[in-house]
One Martini backbone bead per residue (centre of mass of N, CA, C, O) as a GRO file, in nm:
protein
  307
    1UNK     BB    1  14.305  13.813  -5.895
    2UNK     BB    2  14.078  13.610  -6.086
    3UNK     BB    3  14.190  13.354  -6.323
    4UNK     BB    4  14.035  13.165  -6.601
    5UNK     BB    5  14.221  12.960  -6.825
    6UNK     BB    6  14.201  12.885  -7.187
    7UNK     BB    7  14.428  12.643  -7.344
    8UNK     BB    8  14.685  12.569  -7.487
    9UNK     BB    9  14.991  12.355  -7.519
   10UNK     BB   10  15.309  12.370  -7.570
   11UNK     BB   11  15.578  12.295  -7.824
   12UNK     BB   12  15.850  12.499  -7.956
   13UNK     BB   13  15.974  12.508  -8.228
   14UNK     BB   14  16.220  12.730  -8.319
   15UNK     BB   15  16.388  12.850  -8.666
   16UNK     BB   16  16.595  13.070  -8.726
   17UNK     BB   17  16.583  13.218  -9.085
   18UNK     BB   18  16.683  13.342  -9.306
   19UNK     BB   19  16.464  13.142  -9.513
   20UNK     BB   20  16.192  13.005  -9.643
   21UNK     BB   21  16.228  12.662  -9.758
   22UNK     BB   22  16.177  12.498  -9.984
   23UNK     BB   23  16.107  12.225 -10.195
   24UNK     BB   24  16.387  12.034 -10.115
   25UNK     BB   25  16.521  12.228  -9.903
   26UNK     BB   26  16.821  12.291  -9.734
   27UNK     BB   27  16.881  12.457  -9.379
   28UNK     BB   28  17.021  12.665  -9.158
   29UNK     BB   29  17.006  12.784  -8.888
   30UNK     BB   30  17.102  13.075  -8.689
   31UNK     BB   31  16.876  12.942  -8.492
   32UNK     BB   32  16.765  12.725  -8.200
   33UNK     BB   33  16.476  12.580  -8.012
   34UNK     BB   34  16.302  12.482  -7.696
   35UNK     BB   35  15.995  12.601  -7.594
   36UNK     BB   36  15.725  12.701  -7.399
   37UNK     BB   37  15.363  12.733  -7.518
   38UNK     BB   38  15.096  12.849  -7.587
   39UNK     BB   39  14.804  13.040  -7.523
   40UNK     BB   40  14.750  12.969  -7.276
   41UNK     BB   41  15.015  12.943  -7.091
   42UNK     BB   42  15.089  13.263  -7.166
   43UNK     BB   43  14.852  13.390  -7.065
   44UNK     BB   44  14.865  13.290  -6.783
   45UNK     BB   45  15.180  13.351  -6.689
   46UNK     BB   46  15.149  13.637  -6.716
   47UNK     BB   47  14.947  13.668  -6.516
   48UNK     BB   48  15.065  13.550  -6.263
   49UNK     BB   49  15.357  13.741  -6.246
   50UNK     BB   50  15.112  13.975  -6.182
   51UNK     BB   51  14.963  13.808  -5.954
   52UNK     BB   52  14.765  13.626  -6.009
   53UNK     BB   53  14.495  13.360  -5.960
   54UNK     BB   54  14.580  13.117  -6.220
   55UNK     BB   55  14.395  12.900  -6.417
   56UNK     BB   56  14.438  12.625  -6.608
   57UNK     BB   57  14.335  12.451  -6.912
   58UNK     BB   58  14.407  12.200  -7.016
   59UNK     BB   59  14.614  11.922  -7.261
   60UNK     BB   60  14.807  11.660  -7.220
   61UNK     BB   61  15.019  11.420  -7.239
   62UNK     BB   62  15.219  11.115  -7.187
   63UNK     BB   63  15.495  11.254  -7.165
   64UNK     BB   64  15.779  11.456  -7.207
   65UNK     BB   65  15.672  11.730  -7.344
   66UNK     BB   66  15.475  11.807  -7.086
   67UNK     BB   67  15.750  11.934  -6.878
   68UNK     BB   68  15.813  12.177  -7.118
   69UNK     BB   69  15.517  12.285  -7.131
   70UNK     BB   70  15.517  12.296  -6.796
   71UNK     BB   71  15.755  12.486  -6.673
   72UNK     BB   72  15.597  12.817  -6.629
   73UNK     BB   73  15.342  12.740  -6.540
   74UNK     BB   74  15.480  12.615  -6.268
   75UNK     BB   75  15.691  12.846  -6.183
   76UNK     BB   76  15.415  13.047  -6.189
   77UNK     BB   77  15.188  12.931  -6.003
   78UNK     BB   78  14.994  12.787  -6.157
   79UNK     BB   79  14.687  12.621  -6.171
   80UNK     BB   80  14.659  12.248  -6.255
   81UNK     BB   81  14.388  12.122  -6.197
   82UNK     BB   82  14.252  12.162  -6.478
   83UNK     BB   83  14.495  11.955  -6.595
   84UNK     BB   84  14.477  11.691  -6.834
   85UNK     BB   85  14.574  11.351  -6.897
   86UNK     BB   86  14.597  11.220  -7.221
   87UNK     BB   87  14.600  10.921  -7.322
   88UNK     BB   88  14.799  10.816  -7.624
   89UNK     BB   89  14.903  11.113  -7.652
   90UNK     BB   90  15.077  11.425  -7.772
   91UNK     BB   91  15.184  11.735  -7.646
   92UNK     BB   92  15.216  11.961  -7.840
   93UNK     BB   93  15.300  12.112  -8.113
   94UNK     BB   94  15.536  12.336  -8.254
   95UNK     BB   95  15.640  12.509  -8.573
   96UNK     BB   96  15.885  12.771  -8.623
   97UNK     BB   97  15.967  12.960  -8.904
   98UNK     BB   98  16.170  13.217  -8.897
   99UNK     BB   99  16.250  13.556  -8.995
  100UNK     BB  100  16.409  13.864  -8.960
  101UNK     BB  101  16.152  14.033  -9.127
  102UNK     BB  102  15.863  13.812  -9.011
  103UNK     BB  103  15.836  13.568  -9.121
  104UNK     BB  104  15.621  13.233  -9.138
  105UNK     BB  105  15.620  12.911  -9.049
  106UNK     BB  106  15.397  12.646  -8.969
  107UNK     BB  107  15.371  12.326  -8.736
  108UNK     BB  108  15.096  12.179  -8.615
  109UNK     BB  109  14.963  11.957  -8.333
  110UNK     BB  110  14.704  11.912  -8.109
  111UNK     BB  111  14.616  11.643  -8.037
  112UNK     BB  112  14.564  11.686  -7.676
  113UNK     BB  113  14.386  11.946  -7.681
  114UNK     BB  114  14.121  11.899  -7.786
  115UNK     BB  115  14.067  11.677  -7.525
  116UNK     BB  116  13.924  11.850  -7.323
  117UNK     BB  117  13.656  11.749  -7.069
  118UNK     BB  118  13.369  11.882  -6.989
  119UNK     BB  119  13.302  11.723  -6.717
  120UNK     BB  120  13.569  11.866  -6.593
  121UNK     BB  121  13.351  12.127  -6.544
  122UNK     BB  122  13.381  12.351  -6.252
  123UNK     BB  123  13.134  12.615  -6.218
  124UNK     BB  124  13.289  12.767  -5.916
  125UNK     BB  125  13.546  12.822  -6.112
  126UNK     BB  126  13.396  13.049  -6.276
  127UNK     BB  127  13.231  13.219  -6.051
  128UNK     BB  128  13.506  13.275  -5.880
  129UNK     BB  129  13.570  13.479  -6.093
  130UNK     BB  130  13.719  13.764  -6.288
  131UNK     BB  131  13.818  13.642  -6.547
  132UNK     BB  132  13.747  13.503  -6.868
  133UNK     BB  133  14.008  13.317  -7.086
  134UNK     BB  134  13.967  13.264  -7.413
  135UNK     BB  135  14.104  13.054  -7.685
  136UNK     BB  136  14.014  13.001  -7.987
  137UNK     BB  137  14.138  12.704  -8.012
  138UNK     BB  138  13.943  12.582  -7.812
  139UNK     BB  139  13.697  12.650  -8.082
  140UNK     BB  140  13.728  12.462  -8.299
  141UNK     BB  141  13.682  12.151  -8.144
  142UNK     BB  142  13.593  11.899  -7.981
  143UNK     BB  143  13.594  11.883  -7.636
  144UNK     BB  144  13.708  12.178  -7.593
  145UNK     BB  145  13.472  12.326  -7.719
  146UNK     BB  146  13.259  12.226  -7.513
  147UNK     BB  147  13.430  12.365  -7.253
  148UNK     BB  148  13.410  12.640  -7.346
  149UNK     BB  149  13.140  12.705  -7.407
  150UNK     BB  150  13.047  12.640  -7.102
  151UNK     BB  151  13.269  12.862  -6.978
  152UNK     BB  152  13.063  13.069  -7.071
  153UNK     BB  153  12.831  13.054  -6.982
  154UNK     BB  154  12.891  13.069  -6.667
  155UNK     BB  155  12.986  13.346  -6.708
  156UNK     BB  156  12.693  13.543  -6.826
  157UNK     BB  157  12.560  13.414  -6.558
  158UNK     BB  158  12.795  13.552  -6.363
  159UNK     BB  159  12.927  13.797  -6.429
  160UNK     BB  160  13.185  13.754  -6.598
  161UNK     BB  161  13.427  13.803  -6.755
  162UNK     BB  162  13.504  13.797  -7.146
  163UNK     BB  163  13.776  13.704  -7.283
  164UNK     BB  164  13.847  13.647  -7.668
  165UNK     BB  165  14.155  13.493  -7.850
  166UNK     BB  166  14.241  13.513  -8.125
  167UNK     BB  167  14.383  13.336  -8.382
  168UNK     BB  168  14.511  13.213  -8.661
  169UNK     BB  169  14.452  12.909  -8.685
  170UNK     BB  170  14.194  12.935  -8.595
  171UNK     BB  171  14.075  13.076  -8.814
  172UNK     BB  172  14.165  12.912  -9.061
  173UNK     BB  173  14.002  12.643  -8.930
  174UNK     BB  174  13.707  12.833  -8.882
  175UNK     BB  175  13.620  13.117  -8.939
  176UNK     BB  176  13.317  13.225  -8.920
  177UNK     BB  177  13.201  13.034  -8.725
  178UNK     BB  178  13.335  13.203  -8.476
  179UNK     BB  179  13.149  13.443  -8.429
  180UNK     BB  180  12.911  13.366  -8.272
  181UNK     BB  181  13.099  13.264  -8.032
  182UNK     BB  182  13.286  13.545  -7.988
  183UNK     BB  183  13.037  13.784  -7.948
  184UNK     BB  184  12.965  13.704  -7.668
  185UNK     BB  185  13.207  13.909  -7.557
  186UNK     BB  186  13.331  14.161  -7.392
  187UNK     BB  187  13.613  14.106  -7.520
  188UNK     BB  188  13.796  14.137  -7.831
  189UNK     BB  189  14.088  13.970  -7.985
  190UNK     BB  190  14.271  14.094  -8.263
  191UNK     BB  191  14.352  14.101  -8.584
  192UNK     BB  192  14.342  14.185  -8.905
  193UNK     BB  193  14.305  13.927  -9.043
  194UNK     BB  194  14.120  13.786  -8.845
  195UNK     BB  195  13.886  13.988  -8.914
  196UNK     BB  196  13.842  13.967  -9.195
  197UNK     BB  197  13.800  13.667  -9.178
  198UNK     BB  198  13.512  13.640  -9.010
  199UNK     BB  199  13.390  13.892  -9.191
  200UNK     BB  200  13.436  13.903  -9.489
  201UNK     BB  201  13.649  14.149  -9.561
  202UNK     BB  202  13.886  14.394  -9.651
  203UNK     BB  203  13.855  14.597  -9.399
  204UNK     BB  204  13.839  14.752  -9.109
  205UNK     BB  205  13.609  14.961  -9.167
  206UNK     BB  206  13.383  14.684  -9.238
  207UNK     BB  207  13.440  14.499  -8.983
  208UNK     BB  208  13.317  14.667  -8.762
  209UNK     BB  209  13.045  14.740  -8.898
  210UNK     BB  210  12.985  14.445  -8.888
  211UNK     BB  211  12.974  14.421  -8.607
  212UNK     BB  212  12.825  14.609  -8.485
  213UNK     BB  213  12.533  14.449  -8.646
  214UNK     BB  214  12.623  14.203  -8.424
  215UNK     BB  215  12.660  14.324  -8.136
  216UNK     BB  216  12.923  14.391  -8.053
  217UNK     BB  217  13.131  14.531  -7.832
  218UNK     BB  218  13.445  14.493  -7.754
  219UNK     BB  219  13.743  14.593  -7.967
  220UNK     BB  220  14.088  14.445  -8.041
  221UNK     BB  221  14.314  14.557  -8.279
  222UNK     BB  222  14.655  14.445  -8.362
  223UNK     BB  223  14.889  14.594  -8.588
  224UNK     BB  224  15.149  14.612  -8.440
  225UNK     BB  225  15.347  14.868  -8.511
  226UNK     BB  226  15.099  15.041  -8.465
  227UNK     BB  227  14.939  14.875  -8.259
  228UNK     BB  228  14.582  14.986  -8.133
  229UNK     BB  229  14.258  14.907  -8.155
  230UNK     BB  230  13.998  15.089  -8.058
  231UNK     BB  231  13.658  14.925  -8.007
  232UNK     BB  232  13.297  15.100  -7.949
  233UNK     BB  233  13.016  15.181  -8.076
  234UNK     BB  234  13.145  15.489  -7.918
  235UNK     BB  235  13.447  15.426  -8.064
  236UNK     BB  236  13.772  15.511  -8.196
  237UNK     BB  237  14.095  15.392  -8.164
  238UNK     BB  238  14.473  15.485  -8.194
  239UNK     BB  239  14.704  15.293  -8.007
  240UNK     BB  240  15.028  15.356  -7.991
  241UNK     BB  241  15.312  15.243  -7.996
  242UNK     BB  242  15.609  15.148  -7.799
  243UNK     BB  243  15.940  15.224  -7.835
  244UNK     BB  244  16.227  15.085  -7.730
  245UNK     BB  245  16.508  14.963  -7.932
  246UNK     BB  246  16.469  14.661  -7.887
  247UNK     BB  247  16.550  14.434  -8.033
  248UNK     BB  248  16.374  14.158  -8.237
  249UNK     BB  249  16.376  13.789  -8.187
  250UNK     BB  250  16.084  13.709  -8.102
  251UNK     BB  251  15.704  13.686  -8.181
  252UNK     BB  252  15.639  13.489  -8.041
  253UNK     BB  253  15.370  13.524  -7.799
  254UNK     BB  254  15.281  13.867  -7.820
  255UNK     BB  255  14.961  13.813  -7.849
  256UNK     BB  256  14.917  13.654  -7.575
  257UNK     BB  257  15.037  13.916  -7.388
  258UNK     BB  258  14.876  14.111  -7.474
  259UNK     BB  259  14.595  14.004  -7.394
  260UNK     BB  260  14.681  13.950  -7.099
  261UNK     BB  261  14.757  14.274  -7.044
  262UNK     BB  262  14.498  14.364  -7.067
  263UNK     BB  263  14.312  14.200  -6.887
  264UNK     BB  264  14.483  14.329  -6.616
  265UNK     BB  265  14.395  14.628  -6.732
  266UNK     BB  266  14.085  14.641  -6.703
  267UNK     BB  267  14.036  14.457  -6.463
  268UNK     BB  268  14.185  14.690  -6.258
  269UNK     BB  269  14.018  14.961  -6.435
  270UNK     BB  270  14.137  15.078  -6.682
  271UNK     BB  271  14.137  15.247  -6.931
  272UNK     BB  272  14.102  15.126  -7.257
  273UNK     BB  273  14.367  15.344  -7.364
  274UNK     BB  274  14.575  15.215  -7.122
  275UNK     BB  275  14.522  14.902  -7.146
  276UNK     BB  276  14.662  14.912  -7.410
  277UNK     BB  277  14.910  15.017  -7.412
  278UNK     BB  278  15.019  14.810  -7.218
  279UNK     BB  279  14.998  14.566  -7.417
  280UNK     BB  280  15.164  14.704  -7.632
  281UNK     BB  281  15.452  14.668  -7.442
  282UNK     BB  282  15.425  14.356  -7.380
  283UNK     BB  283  15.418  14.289  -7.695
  284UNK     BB  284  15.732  14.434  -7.736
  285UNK     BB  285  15.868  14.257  -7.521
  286UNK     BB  286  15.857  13.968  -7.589
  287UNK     BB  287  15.989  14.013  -7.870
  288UNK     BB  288  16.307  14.033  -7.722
  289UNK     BB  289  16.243  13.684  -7.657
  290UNK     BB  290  16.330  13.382  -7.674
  291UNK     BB  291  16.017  13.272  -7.674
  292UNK     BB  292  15.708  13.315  -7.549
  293UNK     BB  293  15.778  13.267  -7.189
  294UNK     BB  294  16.096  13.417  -7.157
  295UNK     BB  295  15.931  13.701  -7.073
  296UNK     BB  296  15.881  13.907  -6.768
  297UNK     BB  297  15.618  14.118  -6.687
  298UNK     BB  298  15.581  14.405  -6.529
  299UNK     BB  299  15.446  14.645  -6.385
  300UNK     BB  300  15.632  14.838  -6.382
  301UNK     BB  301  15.685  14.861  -6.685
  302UNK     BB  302  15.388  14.967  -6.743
  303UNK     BB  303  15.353  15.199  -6.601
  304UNK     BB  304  15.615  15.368  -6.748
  305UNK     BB  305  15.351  15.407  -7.004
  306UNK     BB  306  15.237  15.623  -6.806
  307UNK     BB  307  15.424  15.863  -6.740
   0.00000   0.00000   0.00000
């Protein structure tokens, strides 16, 4: 399938730390790195290595920083033609001090991420998609944000499938404002606090409750632990976790391919509740090794979640 995907690409700073130090305290990481990150990169990547072909949308600085940007997004045969490369400005960054028990601290920087040129958005790369996935940060604001909303466009009138993924920043930066555009997706993909925070709700079923009055379609809501929720008008499901054993060492990048193996697994044909299960297996392998897109899922992988 050719799928075409809109998302930042950035550099991930990364320092698993005892506890996030607090104001004017130096402490040492337990490690740290530097790998290629943002939920573009991310759900490209993912879904390359699992066939398909995949066009990433996103804009570079002209630094260096932008070669460990596309490091994976390159090695994993991602089209990268749609990727704009910004002068004068510096390839997105983002700081992530993590903790063992799995709280989290960032400094993230859009930079050359917003400007990406809708003028330079050719509507038969959208029209010959089998389905168009787009993470809600690139709906933040800028040159970007009209680029996207232009790629829903051409996708609803050609009836290419739309997913639309949210994240914490993108919501915390833009909050209810995103609903009315992310409403529009045929898959809303989001977590808890995503979920509550654009509905303005305290608990999951008075947003999903919000939502069906808002016309959504079909809802997955991420639980972390628990798995996720699938919603649609027509029913309700708890699709559990699934246990691997195996030690979780960096949550960076789970909820982005989380997603893009949902995509890859509902439009393959796949039932909503089988769907979920094979994202819930990919989203708690990607935590097994450090860097967002440095684990890479096997169809095998999928499969054998459903055996």
């Amino acid at each position: 399938m050719k799928f075409y995907v809109i998302g930042d690409v950035t550099v991930d700073h990364l320092y698993h730390l005892n506890h996030i130090p607090a104001p004017g305290e130096e402490v040492s990481p337990i490690r740290s790195t530097m790998q290629p990150g943002g939920a573009g990169g991310t759900m490209s990547v993912t879904l390359a290595r699992l066939g398909h072909e995949v066009s990433l949308a996103a804009s570079v600085g002209s630094d260096p920083f932008a070669e460990v940007a596309l490091k994976y997004v390159r090695e994993s045969g991602v089209n990268t033609s749609p990727i704009q490369v910004i002068e004068d400005l510096l390839t997105s960054t983002i700081t992530v001090m993590q903790t063992p028990d799995g709280k989290r601290a960032m400094i993230s920087s859009g930079d050359a991420n917003r400007q990406l040129d809708a003028a330079k958005l050719k509507k038969k790369d959208i029209e010959s998609s089998d389905g168009l996935l787009v993470s809600a940060y690139s709906l933040i604001g800028g040159p970007q944000r009209e680029y996207a909303i232009k790629a829903i466009s051409y996708a609803k009138k050609a009836s290419v499938p739309v997913l639309i993924d949210l994240g914490t920043g993108a919501v915390n930066a833009a909050g209810v404002k995103l609903l009315d555009t992310v409403l529009s997706a045929d898959y809303l993909l989001l977590n808890r606090h995503e979920l509550q925070t654009i509905t303005e709700t305290d608990n999951i079923s008075d947003a999903l409750l919000g939502l069906k009055d808002r016309g959504a379609g079909c809802v997955i809501v991420k639980v972390g632990a628990h798995g996720s929720i699938i919603w649609t008008p027509q029913e309700t499901d708890l699709v559990e976790s699934v246990p691997l054993g195996d030690e979780v060492v960096d949550s960076t990048g789970a909820g982005d391919t989380f997603s893009a193996v949902f995509a890859h697994a509902i439009l393959s044909g796949k039932p909503l509740k089988q769907a979920a299960k094979m994202a819930n297996l990919a989203g708690a392998l990607a935590a097994t090794a450090v860097g967002a897109q440095r684990k890479t899922i096997t169809q095998t992988d999928l499969e054998s979640v459903l055996a």
